[in-house]
C-alpha positions as CSV (number, residue, x, y, z in Angstrom):
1,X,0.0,0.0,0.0
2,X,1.3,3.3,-0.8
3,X,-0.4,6.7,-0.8
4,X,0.7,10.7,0.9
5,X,3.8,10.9,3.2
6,X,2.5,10.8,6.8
7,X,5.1,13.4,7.6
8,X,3.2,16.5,6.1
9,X,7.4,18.4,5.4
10,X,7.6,15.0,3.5
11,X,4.1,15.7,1.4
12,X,5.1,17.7,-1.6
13,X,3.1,16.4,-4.5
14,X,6.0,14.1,-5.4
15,X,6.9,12.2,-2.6
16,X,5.0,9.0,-1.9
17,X,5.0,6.8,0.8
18,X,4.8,3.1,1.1
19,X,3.3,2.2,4.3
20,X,2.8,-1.5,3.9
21,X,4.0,-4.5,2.2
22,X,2.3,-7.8,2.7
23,X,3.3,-11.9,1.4
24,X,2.7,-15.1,1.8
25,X,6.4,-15.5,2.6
26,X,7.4,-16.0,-1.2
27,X,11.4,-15.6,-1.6
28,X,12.0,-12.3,-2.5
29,X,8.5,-11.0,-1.9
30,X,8.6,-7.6,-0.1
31,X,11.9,-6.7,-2.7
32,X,9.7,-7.5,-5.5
33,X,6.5,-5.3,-4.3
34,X,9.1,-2.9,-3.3
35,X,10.6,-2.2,-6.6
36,X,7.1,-2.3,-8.1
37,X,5.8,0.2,-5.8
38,X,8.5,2.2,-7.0
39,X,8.5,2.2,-10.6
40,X,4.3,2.2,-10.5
41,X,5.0,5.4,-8.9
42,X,7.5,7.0,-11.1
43,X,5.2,6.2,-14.2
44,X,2.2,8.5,-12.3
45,X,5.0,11.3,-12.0
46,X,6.4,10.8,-8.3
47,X,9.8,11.2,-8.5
48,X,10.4,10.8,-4.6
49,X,9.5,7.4,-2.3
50,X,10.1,6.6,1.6
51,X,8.6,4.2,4.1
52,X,10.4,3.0,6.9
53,X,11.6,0.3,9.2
54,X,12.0,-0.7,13.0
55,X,15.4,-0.1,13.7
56,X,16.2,-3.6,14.6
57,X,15.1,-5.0,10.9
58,X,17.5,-5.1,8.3
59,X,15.9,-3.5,5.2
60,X,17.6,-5.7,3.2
61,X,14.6,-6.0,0.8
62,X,14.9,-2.3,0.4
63,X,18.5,-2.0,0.0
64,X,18.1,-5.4,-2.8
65,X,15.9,-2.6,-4.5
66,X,18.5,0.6,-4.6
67,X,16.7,2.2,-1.4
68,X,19.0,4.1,1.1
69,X,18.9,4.8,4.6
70,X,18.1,8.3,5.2
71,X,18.1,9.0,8.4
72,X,17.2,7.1,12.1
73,X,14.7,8.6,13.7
74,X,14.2,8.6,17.3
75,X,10.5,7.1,19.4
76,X,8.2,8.8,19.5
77,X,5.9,8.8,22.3
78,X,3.0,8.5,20.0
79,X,-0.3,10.2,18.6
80,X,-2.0,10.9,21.5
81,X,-2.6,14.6,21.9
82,X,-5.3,16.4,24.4
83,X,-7.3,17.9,21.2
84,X,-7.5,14.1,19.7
85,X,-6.9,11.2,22.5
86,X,-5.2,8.0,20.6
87,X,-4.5,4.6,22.9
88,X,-1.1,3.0,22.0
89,X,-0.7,1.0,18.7
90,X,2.4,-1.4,20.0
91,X,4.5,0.5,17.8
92,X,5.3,3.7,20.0
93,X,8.9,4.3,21.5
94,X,10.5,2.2,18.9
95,X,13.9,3.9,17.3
96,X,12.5,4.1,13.3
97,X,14.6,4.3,9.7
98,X,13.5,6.4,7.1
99,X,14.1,4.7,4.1
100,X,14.0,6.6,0.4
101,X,14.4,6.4,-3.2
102,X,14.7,8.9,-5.7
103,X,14.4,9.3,-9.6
């Protein structure tokens, strides 16, 4: 799945974001959906990608692809704000990669 960055500095028109990937375990899988993802994008005109990682997995599918690592970026505490209350998703306080590909 890939649609606008999440970060709105990231959301320029051509930057997209790949927020998910999904297999059945298939060899080479997530590399394969990655590069699709990717080249799908660049033929609608995005000539910009990121998604990201946990810290502790090796992106390997992304670097088998020509993605780079861009930056490690530190936990966040999460979404919840006092304008818009949000209960932890399992994924707050975990060190993140930015991951990205350009044309």
């Amino acid at each position: 799945m890939a649609g606008r960055p999440v970060a709105r500095a990231l959301d320029d028109g051509r930057t997209i974001e790949v927020t998910r990937v999904a297999t059945d375990g298939t060899y080479n899988a997530c590399s394969m959906l990655y590069g699709a993802c990717w080249r799908a994008a660049r033929a609608l005109g995005y000539t910009h990608a990121v998604t990201y990682t946990q810290a502790d997995e090796s992106g390997a599918s992304l670097r088998a692809v020509g993605w780079t690592r861009a930056a490690v970026l530190p936990p966040r505490s999460g979404w919840d704000s006092p304008s818009r209350r949000r209960g932890d998703r399992g994924t707050d306080g975990v060190l993140r990669v930015r991951w990205e590909i350009s044309a």
